[in-house]
Steps between C-alpha positions, in 0.01 A plus 500: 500500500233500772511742778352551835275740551574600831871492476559544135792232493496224248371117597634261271176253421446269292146382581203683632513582838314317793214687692741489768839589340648807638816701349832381621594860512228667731284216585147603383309308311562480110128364375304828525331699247821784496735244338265337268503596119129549523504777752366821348352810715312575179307237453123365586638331860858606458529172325562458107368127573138477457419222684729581775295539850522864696811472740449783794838562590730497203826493700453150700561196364123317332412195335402653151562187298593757189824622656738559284833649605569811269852565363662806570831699275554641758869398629702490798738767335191747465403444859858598566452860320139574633656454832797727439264760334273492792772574728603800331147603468492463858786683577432773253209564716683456853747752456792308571 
């Protein structure tokens, strides 16, 4: 499944998205370095491409030709129980 990475809800795609496509969820754009399988804060340009070009801002959408949407286990049902933990975490902390 791919996910957003500003929303974290799941886009069905089939194809690799446009430089323009944006989430049907939150509307921002889908083609940036966050949601591409080559993404890596570890590596040489925070790219595991080589020949990939340095992208400044890794949250708007670019025209990096190696884009390749990663795939995600994470599931709707988990996003369901991080959400419920963080609001007890929350209200652990509130005193409610």
């Amino acid at each position: 499944m791919k996910i957003c990475y500003f929303c974290s809800k799941g886009l069905h795609i089939e194809r690799s998205p446009g430089f323009r496509d944006l989430c049907v969820h939150c509307s921002k754009e889908i083609h940036i370095c966050r949601n591409c399988r080559f993404f890596d804060e570890n590596y040489y340009n925070k790219c595991r491409e080589p020949k990939a070009e340095w992208v400044s801002d890794r949250e708007k959408a670019n025209y990096c030709e190696y884009f390749e949407f990663k795939e995600s286990s994470f599931s709707a049902r988990q996003a369901g129980s991080n959400e419920d933990a963080m609001k007890k975490w929350n209200k652990l902390f509130s005193g409610e």
